[in-house]
ChimeraX commands (.cxc) that place a marker at each C-alpha (Angstrom):
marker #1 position 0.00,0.00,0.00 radius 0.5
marker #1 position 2.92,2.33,0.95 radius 0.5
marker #1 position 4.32,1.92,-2.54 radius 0.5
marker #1 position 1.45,2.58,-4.15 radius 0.5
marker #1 position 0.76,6.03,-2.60 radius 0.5
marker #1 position 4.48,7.29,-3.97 radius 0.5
marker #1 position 2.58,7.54,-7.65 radius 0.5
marker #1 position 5.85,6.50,-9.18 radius 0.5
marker #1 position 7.94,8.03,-7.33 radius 0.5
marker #1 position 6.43,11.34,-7.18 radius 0.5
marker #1 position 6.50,11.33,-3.88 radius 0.5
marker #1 position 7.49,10.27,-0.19 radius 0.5
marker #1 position 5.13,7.89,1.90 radius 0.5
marker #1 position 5.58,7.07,5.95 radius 0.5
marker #1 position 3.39,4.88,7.52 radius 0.5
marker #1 position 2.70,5.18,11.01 radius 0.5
marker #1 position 0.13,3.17,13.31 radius 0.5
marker #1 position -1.37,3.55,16.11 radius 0.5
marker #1 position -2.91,0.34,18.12 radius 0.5
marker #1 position -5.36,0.79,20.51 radius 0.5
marker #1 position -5.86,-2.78,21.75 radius 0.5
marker #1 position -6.16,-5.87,19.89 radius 0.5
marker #1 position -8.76,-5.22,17.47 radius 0.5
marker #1 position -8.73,-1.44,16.82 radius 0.5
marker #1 position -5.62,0.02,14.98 radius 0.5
marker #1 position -4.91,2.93,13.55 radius 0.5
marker #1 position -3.05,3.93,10.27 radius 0.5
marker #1 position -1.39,7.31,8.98 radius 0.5
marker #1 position -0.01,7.71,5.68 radius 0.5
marker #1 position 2.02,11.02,5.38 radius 0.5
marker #1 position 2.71,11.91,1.74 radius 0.5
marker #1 position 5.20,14.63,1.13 radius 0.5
marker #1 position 6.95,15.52,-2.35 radius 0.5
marker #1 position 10.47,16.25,-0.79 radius 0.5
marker #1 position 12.71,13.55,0.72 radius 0.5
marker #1 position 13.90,16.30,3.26 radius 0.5
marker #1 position 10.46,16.14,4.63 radius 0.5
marker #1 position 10.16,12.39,4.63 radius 0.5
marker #1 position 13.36,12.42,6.45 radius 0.5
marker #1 position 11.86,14.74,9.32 radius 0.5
marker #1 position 8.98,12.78,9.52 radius 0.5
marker #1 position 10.76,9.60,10.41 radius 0.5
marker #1 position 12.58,11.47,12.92 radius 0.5
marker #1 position 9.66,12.03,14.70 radius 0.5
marker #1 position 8.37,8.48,13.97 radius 0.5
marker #1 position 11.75,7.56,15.85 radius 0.5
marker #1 position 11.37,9.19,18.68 radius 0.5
marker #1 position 7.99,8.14,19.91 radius 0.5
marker #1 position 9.06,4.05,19.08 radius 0.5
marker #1 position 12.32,3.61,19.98 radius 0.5
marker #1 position 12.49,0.50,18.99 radius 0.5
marker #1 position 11.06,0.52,15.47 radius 0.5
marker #1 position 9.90,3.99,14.32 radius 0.5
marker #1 position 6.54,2.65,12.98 radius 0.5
marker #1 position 4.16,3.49,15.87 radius 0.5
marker #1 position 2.84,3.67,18.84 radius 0.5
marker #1 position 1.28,0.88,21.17 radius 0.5
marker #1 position -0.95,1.59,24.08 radius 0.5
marker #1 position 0.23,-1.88,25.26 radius 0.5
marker #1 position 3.89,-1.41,24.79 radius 0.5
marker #1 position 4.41,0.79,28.48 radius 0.5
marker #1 position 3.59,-2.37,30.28 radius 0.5
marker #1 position 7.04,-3.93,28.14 radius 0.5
marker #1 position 9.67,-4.49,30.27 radius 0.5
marker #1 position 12.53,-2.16,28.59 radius 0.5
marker #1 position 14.97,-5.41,27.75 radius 0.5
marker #1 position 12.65,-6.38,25.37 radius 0.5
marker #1 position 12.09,-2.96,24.06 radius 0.5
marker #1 position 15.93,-2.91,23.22 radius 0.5
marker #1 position 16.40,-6.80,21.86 radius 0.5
marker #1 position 13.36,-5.55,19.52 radius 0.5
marker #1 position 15.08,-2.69,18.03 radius 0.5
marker #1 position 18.70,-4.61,17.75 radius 0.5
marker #1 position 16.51,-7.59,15.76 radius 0.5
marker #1 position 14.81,-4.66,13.34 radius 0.5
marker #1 position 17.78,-2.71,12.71 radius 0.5
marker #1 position 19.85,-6.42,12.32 radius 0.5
marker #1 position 17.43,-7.48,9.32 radius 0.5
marker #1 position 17.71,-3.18,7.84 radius 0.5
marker #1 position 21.56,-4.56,7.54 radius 0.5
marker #1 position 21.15,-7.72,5.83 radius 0.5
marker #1 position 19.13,-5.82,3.35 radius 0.5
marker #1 position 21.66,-2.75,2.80 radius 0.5
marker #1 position 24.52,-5.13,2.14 radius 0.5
marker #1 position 22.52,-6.64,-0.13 radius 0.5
marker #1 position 21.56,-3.37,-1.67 radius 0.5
marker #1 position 25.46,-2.45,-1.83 radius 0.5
marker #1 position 26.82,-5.60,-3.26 radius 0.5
marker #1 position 26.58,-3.73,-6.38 radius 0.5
marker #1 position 28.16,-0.07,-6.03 radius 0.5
marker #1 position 25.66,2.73,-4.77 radius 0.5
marker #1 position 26.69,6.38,-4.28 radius 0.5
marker #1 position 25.78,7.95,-0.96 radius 0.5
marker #1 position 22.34,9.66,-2.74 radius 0.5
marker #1 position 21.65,6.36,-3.54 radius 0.5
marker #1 position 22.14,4.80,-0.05 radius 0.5
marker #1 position 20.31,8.03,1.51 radius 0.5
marker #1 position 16.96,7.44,-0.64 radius 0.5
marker #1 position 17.28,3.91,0.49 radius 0.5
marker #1 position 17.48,3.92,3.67 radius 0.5
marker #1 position 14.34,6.66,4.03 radius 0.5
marker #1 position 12.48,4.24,2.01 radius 0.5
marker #1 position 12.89,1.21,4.56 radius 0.5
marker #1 position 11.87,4.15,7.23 radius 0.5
marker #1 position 15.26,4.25,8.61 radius 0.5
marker #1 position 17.26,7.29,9.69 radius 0.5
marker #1 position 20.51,8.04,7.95 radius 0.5
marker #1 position 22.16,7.51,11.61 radius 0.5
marker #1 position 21.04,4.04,11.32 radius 0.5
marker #1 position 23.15,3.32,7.92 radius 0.5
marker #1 position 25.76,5.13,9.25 radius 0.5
marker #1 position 26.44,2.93,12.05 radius 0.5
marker #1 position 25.69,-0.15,9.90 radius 0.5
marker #1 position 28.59,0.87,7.42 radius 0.5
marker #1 position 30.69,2.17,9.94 radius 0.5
marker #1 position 31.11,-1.35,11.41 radius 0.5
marker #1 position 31.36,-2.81,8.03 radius 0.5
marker #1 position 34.27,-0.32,7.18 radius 0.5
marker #1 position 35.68,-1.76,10.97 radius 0.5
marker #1 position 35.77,-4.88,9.56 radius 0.5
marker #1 position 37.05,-4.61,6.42 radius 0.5
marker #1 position 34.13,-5.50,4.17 radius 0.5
marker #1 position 33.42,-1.79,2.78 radius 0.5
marker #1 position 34.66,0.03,0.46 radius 0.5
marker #1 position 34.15,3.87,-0.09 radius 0.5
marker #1 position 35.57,5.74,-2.66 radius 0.5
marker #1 position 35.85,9.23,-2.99 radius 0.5
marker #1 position 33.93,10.27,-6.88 radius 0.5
marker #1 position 36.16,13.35,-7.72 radius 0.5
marker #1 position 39.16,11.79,-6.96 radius 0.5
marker #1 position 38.85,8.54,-7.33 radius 0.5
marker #1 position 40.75,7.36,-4.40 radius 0.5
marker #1 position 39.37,6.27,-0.75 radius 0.5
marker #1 position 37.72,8.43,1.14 radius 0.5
marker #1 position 38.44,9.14,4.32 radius 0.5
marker #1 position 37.27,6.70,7.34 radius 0.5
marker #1 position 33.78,7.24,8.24 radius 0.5
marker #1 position 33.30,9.70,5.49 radius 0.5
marker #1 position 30.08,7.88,3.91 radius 0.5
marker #1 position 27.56,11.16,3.31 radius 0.5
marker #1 position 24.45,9.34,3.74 radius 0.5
marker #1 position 22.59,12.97,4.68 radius 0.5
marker #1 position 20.19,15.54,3.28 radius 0.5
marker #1 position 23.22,18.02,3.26 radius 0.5
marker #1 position 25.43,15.86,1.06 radius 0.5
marker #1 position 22.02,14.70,-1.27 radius 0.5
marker #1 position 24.89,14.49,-4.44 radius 0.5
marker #1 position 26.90,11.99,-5.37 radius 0.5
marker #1 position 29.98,12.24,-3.33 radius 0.5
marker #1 position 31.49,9.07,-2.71 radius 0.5
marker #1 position 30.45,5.31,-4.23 radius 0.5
marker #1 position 29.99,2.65,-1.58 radius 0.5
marker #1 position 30.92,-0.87,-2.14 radius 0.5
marker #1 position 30.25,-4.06,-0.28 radius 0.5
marker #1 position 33.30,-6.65,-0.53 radius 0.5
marker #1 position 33.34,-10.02,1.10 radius 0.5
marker #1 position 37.12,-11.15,2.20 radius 0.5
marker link #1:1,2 radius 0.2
marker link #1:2,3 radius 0.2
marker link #1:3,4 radius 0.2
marker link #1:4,5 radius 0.2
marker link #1:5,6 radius 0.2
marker link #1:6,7 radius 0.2
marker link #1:7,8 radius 0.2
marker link #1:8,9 radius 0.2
marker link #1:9,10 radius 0.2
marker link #1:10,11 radius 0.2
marker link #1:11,12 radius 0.2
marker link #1:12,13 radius 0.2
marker link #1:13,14 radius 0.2
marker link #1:14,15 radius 0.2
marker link #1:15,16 radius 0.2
marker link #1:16,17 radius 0.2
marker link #1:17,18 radius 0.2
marker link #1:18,19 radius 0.2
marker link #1:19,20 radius 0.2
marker link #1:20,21 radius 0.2
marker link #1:21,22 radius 0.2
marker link #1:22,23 radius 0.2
marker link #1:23,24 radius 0.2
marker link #1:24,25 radius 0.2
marker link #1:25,26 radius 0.2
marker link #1:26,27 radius 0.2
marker link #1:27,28 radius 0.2
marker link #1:28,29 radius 0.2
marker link #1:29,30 radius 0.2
marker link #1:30,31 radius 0.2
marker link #1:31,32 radius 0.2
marker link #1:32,33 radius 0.2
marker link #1:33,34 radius 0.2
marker link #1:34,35 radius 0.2
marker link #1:35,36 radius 0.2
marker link #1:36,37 radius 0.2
marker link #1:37,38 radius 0.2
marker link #1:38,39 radius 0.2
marker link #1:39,40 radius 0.2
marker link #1:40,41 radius 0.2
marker link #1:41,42 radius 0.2
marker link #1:42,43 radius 0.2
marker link #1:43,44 radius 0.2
marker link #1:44,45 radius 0.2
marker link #1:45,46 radius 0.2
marker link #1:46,47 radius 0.2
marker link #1:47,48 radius 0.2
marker link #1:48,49 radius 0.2
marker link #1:49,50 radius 0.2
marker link #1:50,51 radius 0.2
marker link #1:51,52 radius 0.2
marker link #1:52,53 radius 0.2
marker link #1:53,54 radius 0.2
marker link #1:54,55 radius 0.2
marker link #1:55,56 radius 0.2
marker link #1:56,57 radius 0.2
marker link #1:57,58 radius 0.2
marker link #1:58,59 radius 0.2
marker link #1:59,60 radius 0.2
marker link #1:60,61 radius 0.2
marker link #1:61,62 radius 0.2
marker link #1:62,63 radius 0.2
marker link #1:63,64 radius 0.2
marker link #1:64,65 radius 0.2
marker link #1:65,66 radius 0.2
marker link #1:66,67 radius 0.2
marker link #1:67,68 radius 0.2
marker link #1:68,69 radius 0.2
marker link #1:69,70 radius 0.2
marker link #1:70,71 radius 0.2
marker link #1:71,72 radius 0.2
marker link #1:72,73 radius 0.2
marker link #1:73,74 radius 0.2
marker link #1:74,75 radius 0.2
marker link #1:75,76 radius 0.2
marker link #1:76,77 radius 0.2
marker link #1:77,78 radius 0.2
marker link #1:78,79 radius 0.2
marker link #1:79,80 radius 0.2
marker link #1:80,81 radius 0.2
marker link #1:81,82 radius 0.2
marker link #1:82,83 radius 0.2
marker link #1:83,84 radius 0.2
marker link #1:84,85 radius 0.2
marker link #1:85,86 radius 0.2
marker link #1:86,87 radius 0.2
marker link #1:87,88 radius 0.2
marker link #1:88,89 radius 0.2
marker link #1:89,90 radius 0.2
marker link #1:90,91 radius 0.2
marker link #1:91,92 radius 0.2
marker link #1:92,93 radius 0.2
marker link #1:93,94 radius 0.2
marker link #1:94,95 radius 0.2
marker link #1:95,96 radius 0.2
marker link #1:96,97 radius 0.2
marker link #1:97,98 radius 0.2
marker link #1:98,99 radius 0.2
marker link #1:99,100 radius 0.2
marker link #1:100,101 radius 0.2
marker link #1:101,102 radius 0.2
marker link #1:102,103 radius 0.2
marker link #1:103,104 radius 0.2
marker link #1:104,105 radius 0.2
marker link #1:105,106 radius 0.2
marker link #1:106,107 radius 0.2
marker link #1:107,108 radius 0.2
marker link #1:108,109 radius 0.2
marker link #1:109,110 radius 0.2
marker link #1:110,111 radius 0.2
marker link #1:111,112 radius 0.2
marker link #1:112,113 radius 0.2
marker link #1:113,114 radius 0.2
marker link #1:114,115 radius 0.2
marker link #1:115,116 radius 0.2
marker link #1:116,117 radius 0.2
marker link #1:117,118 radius 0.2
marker link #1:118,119 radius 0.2
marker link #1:119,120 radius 0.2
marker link #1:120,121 radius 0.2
marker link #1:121,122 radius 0.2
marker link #1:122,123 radius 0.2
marker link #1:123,124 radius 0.2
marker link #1:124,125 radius 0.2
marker link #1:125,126 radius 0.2
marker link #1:126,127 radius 0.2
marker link #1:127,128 radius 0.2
marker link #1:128,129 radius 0.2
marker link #1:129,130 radius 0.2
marker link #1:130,131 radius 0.2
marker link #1:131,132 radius 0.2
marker link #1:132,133 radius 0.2
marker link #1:133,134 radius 0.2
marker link #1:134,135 radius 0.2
marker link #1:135,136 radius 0.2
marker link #1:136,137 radius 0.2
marker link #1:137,138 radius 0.2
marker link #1:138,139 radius 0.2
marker link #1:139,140 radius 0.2
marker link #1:140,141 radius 0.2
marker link #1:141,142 radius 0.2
marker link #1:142,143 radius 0.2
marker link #1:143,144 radius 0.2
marker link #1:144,145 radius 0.2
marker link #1:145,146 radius 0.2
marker link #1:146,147 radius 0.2
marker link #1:147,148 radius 0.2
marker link #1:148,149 radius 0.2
marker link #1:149,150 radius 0.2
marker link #1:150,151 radius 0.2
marker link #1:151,152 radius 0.2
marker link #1:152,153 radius 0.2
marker link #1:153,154 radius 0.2
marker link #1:154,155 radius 0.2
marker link #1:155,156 radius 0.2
marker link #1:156,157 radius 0.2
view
């Protein structure tokens, strides 16, 4: 349904729910036609569910806070198998920045996804204009650097 409401690719689309109890949830579906906007949005999103950015459960205060956390590390966990799969072919940082607000992640979530992948080895980020590698941690995945600066590269050792 999200997909469908971009009119292809017109345009931004957030989903955010609201449940009640078991049998009465709610559902928003903010449209905007900049990816600046879509990016605030999640922000918000983020910051009332912690653990997912996708909405808020009356239920959820009665979680014990572990939980909370284990959920988020298990969402964000299955975000990362899909962005290395999304960068086994080289993406520039635009690229990875529309990508990751599509999946309703914030570009602080890629960030520290590649920045352990560049730990271990397994990235590779090169800068466009010069052609060389860029320096560590220097991935632009941000509305501020929305050009193609650097490509980023996923290689297995």
């Amino acid at each position: 349904m999200r997909c469908e409401l971009t009119f292809d690719n017109q345009f931004y689309c957030c989903t955010y729910t609201i449940k009640k109890d078991h049998a009465n949830t709610y559902a928003l579906f903010i449209i905007t036609p900049h990816i600046y906007g879509c990016e605030k949005i999640l922000e918000a999103q983020w910051k009332c569910d912690e653990a997912k950015g996708a909405g808020y459960d009356f239920n959820k205060e009665d979680m014990i806070p572990l939980f909370c956390e284990y959920e988020k590390e298990a969402y964000i966990e299955t975000f990362k198998e899909k962005l290395i799969d999304f960068i086994r072919i080289k993406k520039t940082n635009k690229d990875l920045y529309e990508f990751t607000l599509q999946y309703q992640f914030l570009p602080k979530h890629t960030n520290t996804i590649l920045k352990s992948l560049q730990k271990n080895e397994t990235l590779k980020v090169i800068d466009i204009e010069s052609g060389k590698n860029a320096r560590k941690n220097s991935f632009y995945v941000n509305y501020k650097n929305y050009k193609n600066r650097v490509y980023i590269e996923y290689v297995k050792k």
